[in-house]
C-alpha positions in Angstrom: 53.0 71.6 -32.5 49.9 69.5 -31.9 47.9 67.8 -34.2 44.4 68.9 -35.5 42.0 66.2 -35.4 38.2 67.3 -36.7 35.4 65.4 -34.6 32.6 65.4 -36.9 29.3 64.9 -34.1 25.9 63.4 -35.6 24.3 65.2 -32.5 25.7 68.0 -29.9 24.3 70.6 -28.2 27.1 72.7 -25.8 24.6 73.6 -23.8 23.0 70.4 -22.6 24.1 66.6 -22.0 23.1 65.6 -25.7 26.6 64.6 -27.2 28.4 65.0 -23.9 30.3 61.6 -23.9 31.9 63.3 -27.4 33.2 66.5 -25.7 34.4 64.0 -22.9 36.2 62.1 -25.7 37.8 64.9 -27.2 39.2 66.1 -23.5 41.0 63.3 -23.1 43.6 64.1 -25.7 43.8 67.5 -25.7 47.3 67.3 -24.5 48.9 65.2 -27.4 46.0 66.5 -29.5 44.0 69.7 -30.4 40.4 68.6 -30.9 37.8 70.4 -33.0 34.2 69.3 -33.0 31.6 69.8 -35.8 28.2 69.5 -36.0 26.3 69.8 -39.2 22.8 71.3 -38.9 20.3 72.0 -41.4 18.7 75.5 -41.8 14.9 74.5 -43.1 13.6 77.3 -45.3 10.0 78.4 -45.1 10.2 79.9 -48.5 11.5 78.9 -51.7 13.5 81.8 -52.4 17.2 81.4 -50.9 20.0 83.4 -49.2 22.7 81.3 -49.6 24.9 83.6 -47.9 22.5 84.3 -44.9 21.7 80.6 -44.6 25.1 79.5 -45.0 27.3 79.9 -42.2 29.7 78.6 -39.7 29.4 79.6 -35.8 32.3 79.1 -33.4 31.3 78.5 -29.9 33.3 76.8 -26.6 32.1 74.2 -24.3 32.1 74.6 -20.3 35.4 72.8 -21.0 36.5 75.1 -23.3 36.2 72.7 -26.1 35.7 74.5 -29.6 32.7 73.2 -31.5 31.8 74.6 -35.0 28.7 74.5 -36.0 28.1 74.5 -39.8 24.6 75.9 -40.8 23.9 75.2 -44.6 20.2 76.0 -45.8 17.3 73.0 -46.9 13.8 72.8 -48.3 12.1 69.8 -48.5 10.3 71.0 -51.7 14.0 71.6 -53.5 14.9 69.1 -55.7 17.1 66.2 -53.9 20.3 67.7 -55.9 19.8 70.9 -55.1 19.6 69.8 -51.5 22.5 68.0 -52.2 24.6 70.9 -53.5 23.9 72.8 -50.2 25.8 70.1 -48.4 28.7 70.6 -50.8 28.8 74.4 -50.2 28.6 73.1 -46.3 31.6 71.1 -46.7 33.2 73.8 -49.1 32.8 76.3 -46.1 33.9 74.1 -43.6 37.9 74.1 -45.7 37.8 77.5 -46.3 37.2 78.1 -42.6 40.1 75.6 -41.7 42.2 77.5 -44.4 41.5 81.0 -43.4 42.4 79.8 -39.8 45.3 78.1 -41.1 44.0 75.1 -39.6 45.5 72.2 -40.6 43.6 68.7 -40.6 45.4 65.7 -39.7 42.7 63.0 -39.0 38.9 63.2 -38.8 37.0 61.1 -36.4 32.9 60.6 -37.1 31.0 59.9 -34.5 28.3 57.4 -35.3 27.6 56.8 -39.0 24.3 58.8 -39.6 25.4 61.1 -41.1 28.4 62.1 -39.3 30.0 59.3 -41.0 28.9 60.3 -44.2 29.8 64.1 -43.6 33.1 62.8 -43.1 33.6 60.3 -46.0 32.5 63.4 -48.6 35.0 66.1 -46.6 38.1 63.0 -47.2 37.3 62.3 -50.3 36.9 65.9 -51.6 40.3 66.9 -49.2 42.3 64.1 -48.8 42.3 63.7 -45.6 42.3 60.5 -43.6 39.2 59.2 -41.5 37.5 57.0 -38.6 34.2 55.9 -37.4 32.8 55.3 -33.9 29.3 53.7 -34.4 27.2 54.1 -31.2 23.8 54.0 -32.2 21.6 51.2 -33.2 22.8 50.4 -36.8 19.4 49.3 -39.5 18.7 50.3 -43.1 15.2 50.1 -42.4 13.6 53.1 -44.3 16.6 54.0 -45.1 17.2 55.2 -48.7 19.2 52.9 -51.3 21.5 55.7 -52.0 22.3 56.3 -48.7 22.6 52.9 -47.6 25.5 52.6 -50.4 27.0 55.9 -49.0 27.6 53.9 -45.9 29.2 51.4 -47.4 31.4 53.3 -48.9 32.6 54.9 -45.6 33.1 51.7 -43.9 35.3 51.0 -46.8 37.4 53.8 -47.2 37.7 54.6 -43.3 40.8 53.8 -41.9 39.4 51.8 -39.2 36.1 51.1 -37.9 35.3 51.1 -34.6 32.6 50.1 -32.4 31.1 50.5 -29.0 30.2 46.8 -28.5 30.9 43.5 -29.9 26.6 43.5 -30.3 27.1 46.3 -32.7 29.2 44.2 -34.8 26.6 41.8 -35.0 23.7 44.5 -36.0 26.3 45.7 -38.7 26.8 42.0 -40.0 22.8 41.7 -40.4 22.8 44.2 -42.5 25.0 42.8 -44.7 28.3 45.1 -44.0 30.6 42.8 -43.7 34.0 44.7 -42.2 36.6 44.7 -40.2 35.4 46.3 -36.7 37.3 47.1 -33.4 35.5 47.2 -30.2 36.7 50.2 -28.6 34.3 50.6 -25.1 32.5 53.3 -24.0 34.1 56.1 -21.5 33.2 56.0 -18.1 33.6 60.1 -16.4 34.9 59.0 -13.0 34.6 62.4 -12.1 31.1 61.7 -12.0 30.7 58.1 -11.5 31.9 56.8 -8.1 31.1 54.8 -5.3 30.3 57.3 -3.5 30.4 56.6 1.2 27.4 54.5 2.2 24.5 55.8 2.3 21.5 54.7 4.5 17.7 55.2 3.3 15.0 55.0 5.3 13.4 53.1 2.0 15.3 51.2 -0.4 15.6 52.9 -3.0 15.5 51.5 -7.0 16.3 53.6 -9.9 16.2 54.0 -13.7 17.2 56.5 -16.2 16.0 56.3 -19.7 13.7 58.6 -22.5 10.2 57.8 -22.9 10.3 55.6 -25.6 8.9 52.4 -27.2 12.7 51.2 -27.5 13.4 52.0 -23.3 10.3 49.5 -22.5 9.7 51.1 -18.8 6.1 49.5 -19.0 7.5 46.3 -18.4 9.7 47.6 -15.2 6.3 49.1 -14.5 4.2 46.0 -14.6 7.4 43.7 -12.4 7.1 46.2 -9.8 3.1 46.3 -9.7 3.6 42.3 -9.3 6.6 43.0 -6.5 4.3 45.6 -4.5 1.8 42.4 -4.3 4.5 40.2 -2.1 5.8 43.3 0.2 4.5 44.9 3.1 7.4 48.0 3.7 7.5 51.1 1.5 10.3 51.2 -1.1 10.6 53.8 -3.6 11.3 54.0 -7.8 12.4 56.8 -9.7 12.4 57.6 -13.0 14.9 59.7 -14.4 15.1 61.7 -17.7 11.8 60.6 -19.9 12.8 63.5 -21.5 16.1 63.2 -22.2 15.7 62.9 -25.7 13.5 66.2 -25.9 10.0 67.3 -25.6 7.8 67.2 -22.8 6.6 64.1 -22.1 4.6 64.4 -18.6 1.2 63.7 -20.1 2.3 59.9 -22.1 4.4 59.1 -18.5 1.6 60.1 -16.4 -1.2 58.2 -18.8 1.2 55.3 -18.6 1.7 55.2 -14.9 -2.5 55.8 -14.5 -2.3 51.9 -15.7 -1.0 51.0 -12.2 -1.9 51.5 -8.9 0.6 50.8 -6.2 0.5 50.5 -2.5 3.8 49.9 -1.1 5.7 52.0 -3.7 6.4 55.6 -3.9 7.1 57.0 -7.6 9.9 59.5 -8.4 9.4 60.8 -12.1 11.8 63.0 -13.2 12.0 64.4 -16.3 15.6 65.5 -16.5 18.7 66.1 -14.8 22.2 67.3 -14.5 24.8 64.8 -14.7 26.3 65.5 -11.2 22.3 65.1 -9.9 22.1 62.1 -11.7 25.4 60.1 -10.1 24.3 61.8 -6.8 20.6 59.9 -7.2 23.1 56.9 -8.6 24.9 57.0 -5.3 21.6 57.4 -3.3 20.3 53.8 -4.3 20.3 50.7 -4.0 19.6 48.9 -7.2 19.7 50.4 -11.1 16.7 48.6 -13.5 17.0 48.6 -17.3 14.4 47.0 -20.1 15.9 48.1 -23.1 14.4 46.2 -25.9 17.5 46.9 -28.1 21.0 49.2 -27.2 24.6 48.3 -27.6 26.6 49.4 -25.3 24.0 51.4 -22.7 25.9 54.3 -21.2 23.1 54.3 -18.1 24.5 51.1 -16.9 27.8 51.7 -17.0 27.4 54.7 -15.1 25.3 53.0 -12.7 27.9 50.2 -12.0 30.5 52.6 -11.8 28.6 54.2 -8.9 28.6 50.7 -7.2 25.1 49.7 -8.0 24.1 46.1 -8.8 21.8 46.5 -12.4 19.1 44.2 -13.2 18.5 44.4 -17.1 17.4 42.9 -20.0 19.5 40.9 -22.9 19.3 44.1 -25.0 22.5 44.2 -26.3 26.5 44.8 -25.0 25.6 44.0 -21.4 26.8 40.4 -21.8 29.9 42.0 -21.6 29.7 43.6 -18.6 26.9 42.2 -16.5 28.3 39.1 -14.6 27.0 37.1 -11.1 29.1 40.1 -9.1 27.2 43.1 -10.6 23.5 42.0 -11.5 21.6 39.6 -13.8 20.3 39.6 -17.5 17.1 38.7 -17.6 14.9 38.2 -21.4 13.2 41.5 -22.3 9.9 42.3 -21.4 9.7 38.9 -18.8 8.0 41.5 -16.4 7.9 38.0 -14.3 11.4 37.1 -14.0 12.4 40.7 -12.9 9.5 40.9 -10.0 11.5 37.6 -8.8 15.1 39.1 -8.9 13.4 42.6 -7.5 11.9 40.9 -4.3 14.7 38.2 -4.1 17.2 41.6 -4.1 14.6 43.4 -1.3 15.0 40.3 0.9 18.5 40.0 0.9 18.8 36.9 -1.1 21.2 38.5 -3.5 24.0 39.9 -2.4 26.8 42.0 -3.7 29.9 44.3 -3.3 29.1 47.6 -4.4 32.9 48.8 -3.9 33.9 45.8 -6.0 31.3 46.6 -8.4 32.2 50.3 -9.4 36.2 49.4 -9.2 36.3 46.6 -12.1 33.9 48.7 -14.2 36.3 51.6 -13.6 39.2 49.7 -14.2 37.8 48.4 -18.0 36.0 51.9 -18.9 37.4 54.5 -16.9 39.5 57.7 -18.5 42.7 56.5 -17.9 42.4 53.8 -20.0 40.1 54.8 -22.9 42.5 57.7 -23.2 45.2 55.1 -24.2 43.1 53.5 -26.1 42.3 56.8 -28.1 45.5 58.0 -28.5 47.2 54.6 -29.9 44.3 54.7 -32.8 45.0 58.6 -33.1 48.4 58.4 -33.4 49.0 54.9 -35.6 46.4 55.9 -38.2 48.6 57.8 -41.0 
């Protein structure tokens, strides 16, 4: 009989790409393993008075993959005091066993994705339940305005998890700054080959440079904005940039992107903004250009590029973190972030054929490190040797 293992997800949706690289996770061992995946959401109240019964609940639903995720719904006010609050997340976890023991479910391993908070969801459910537990940190990792208590709860799980891993060796650097001082294993991210391909060769009547990333101070796409006003100055043949998924991380951004992009006035380039796509759209755009641009002031491992290499696309992108580990003189260049300047160069020094790469040789190596076949291995060694 297989083994349960519990994914505990800081984000998820089934019903969009948010959290999709967890489901993708979990499919990879589904036949050694049976995943679960759990989200914890609050329920904010707009009254003081409380159902705990109504607000307090646990909905089963499947992916497109047939994945099970269970969302636990637990009720919060933000004029409750912090321990009453706090109790809430203990009936949470309270429901979450019962539900496992109704469904004579039992749990042999829980994985947190990402520290905040599934990592601290999972540290309380071991703790309370015995039951053994890893991390996966993917996000940026700082305890700036973060609360004292909390920044002591995730000490705690680093210290009691049975191992600690990480999506970069960068991350284990941001952890180290702030003074958590563990052992870490740098695990990779998961490339969906499915997806990501080089795909035949395509020929565009423009060349054709892309980048995917949220409107957002952190993403920096003013400074890819200001390169390319500097390369529209040298050239005299159309080219074209698109920009894909400003609102990939919710909202509706049109009016900031379109108030940015008002700043610049270009001759020679057409702009593509679009604010968000489907994953198959987003490799067949992928495998529609030429060259992938990134100016991430700060990531760690940035999923974008890895799927853009993976389509055979050189990338261009700045020192933002966990690229020095995959960006070499056969795939693209790091350049400082926001030196606007330096990328303009590599852009026109690309356009005129002065740099030159293998776009089959590109997607295979970056298949061959982070494609499924061997992040399932690596999955299933740490699933199965952790007792």
């Amino acid at each position: 009989m297989k083994k349960n293992i519990l994914i505990f997800c800081s984000w998820l949706d089934t019903n969009s790409l948010i959290g999709i690289f967890f489901r993708e996770q979990a499919l990879l061992v589904t036949e050694e393993f049976n995943p679960l995946l759990v989200v914890f959401k609050k329920m904010p109240l707009n009254r003081l008075y409380i159902n705990i019964k109504k607000n307090l609940k646990i909905i089963e639903k499947k992916t497109i993959e047939n994945l099970t995720v269970l969302e636990v719904l637990y009720p919060y006010h933000r004029l409750l005091p912090k321990k009453i609050n706090n109790y809430f997340e203990k009936l949470a976890l309270e429901s979450l066993y019962n539900y496992m023991k109704c469904n004579n479910i039992k749990v042999s391993l829980i994985h947190a994705q990402s520290l905040f908070d599934a990592g601290i969801w999972a540290y309380h459910y071991a703790t309370k339940f015995r039951i053994p537990y890893i991390v996966t940190e993917h996000n940026q990792l700082s305890f700036f305005n973060v609360e004292r208590d909390k920044c002591e709860l995730i000490r705690k799980t680093l210290q009691k998890s049975e191992l600690n891993l990480v999506v970069s060796n960068d991350k284990i650097r941001q952890f180290i700054a702030n003074g958590l001082y563990f052992k870490f294993e740098n695990i990779g991210n998961l490339i969906n080959k499915n997806f990501y391909y080089k795909a035949k060769n395509h020929q565009n009547i423009q060349q054709r440079l892309v980048t995917i990333g949220a409107f957002t101070y952190l993403k920096d796409q003013e400074t890819l904005l200001k390169a390319l006003r500097l390369v529209d100055k040298k050239i005299s043949n159309r080219i074209e940039f698109t920009w894909i998924g400003y609102d990939g991380w919710g909202g509706n951004h049109d009016i900031n992107v379109k108030a940015l992009l008002a700043n610049f006035q270009f001759e020679n380039i057409d702009i593509i903004l679009i604010p968000l796509l489907s994953r198959d759209e987003i490799a067949g755009y992928l495998q529609s250009s030429d060259l992938f641009l990134f100016s991430s002031l700060t990531e760690g491992m940035p999923v974008s590029v890895l799927e853009a290499l993976a389509c055979g696309l050189p990338v261009f992108t700045t020192n933002c973190g966990g690229v020095d580990e995959i960006i070499n003189e056969g795939n693209g260049v790091i350049y400082q972030i926001k030196d606007f300047v330096k990328l303009s160069d590599l852009i026109f020094d690309f356009l005129n054929h002065k740099l030159h790469y293998n776009n089959i040789t590109i997607s295979k190596q970056i298949i061959d490190r982070f494609g499924e076949d061997v992040f399932r291995e690596k999955l299933l060694s740490i699933y199965k040797n952790v007792k």
